[in-house]
N, C-alpha and C positions, 0 to 999 in steps of 0.2 A: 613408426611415427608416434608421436605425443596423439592422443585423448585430447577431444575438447571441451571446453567448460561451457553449455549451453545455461543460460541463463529464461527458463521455463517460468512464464507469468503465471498465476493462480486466479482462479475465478475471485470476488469481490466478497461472497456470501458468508467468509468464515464465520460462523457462530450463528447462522439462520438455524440451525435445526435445533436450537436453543428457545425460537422462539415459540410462537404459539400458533404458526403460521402452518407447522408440519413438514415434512418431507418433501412433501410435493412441491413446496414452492420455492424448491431448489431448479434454477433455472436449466435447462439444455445445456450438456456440455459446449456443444457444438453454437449454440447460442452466442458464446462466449468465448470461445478458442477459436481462432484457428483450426480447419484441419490436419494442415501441415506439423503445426506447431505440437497437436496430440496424438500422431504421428512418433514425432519424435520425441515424446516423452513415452511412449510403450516402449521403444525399442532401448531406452537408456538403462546401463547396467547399476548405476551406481547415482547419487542422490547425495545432495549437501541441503538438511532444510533446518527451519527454527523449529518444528515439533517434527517428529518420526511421526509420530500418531494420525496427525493431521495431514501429513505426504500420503500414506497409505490410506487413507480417505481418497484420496486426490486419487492416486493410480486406480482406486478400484471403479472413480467414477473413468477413467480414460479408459478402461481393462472392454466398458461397455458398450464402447465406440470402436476402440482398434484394439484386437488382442495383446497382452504384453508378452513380450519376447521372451520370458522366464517368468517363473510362478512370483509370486509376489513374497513370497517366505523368503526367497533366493537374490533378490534385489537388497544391495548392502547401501542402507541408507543411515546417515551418521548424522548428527546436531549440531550447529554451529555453538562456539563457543560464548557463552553471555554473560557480559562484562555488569554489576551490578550498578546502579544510579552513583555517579560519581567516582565509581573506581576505573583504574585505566584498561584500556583496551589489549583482550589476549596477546600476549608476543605472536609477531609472526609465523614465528615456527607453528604454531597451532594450529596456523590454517594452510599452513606448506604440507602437514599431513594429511589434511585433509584431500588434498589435491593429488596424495602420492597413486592413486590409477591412473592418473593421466598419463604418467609417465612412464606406464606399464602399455599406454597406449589403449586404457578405454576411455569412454568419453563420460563424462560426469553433467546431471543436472544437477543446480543451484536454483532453493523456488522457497516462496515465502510465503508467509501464512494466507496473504492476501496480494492481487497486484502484483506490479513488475520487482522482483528482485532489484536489491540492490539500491531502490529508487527509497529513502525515506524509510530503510531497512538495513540491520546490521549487515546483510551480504555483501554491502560492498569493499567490506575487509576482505571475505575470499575472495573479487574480481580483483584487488590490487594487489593480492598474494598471486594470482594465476601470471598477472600484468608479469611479475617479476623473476617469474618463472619461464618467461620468454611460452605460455602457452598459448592456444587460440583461445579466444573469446566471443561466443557468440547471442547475443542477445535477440527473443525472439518477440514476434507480435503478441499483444496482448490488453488486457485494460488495466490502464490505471487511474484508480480515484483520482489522481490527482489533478491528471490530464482531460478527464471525465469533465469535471465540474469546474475547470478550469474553461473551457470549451461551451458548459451550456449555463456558464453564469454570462453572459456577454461584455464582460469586463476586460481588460486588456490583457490581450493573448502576445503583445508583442514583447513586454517586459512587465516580468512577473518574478517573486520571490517565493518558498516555500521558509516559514518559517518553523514547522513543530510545531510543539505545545508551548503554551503561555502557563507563567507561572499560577500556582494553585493558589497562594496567597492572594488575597483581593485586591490588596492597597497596591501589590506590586504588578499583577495581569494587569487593571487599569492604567498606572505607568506605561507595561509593557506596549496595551493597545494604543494608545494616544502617541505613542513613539513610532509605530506603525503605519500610525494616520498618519504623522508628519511628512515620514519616507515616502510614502504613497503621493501625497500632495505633492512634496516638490520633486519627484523621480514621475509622477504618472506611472506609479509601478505596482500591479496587483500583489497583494500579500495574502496567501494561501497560511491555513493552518488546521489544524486537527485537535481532536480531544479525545478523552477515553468517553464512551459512549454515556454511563451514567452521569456526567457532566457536560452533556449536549446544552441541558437547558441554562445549566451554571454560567458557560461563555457565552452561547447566547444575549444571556438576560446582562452579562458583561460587558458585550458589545454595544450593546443598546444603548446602556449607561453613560459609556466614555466616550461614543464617537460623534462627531457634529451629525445635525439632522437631514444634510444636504448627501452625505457620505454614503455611498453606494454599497450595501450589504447583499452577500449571497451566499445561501445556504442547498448545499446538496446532499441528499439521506437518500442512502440504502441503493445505491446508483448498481443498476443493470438486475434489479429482483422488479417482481412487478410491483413492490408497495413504492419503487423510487420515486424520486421527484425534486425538482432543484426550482429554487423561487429568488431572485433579484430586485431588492427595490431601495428605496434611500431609506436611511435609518427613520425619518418622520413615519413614513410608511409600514414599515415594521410595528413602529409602536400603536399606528393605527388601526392594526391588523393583526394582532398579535396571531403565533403560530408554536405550535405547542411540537417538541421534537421526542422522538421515540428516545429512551434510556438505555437501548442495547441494540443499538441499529449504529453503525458508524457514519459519519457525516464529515464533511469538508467545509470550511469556513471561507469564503474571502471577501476582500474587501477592497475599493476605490475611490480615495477620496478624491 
């Protein structure tokens, strides 16, 4: 029988031990996983991630919870393949390799630097390569930012958009936001977004700018470490109250006009 393609979430924390915070306030694995879920990434032989480096970070904090079923030297973990800003996405065949133990009949996880694979992450190339390959697919519990602060911004959970990044240019994010607003107005439809962390305060201070004062803003940093915390209020309020956002803590953006 075929291998199955488990799809292993990641804890939320990548690049905490970056900060100034230490080692230690790297959260409980178990805090955070499932234990079924880290379970089943001991016992997997094979591994599809964006960094090797940062997989085997991952296994060694699982190795501490449930032993891994072969030494960590012996687990063949391989790198997706990454398509540069604006050039096109690997041929398929690229990630057809990468899937070839399945077919040998072992089972492969697929896991991302942060959060649910796949979700707002180039893995979902390898799950439409497995898709095609007639393999199983199975995705497991886990956190994701998105869902996270999607959840404790109290904004509409029924219809919601994730948009990515807004562009870097000023004149055109501003466009971009106030396009956002409109959807959101006449759809009632939350619009979700992200930034690279040193430009937390950049969009921020961009939202603020373009959106009416009535418009419902919600910001969520560093979700499931102890320094998290997510805040909701209308844009008047915001500016009333200004709040100042970590530069290498990632954050969630959304908003409800």
């Amino acid at each position: 029988m075929n291998g199955t393609l488990y799809l292993v979430p990641n804890t939320l924390d990548f690049g905490v031990a970056r900060l100034d915070v230490g080692a230690g306030a790297l959260p409980d694995l178990q805090d955070v996983l499932p234990l079924g879920v880290i379970r089943i990434a001991a016992r997997l032989p094979c591994w599809v991630a964006e960094n090797a480096k940062t997989t085997r970070a991952f296994l060694k904090r699982v190795n501490e919870v449930v032993a891994l079923s072969q030494p960590l030297q012996a687990i063949r973990i391989v790198e997706l393949p990454r398509a540069n800003k604006g050039a096109p996405q690997a041929p398929s065949s690229s990630f057809n390799a990468l899937l070839a133990p399945a077919l040998d009949g072992q089972d492969i996880g697929l896991i991302s630097e942060a959060g649910l694979p796949a979700v707002a992450d180039p893995g979902a190339a390898l799950v439409q390569a497995a898709h095609g390959m007639k393999l199983r697919v199975e995705a497991l519990s886990g956190p994701s930012s998105l869902m996270l602060a999607l959840a404790a911004s109290g904004l509409n959970g029924q219809s919601f958009a994730f948009v990515g990044y807004l562009p870097v240019d000023a004149a055109a994010r501003a466009a971009r936001i106030r396009e956002l607003e409109s959807i959101s107005r006449r759809a009632q439809q939350t619009q979700l977004m992200i930034e690279t962390p040193y430009r937390n305060a950049a969009l921020l201070g961009a939202l603020l700018d373009a959106l009416n004062g009535s418009t419902r803003l919600s910001v969520s940093c560093a979700l499931t470490l102890a320094q998290g915390w997510s805040r909701t209020d209308v844009v008047a309020d915001w500016k009333s109250r200004p709040a100042s956002l970590p530069n290498d803590t990632p954050a969630v953006f959304s908003l409800l006009a």
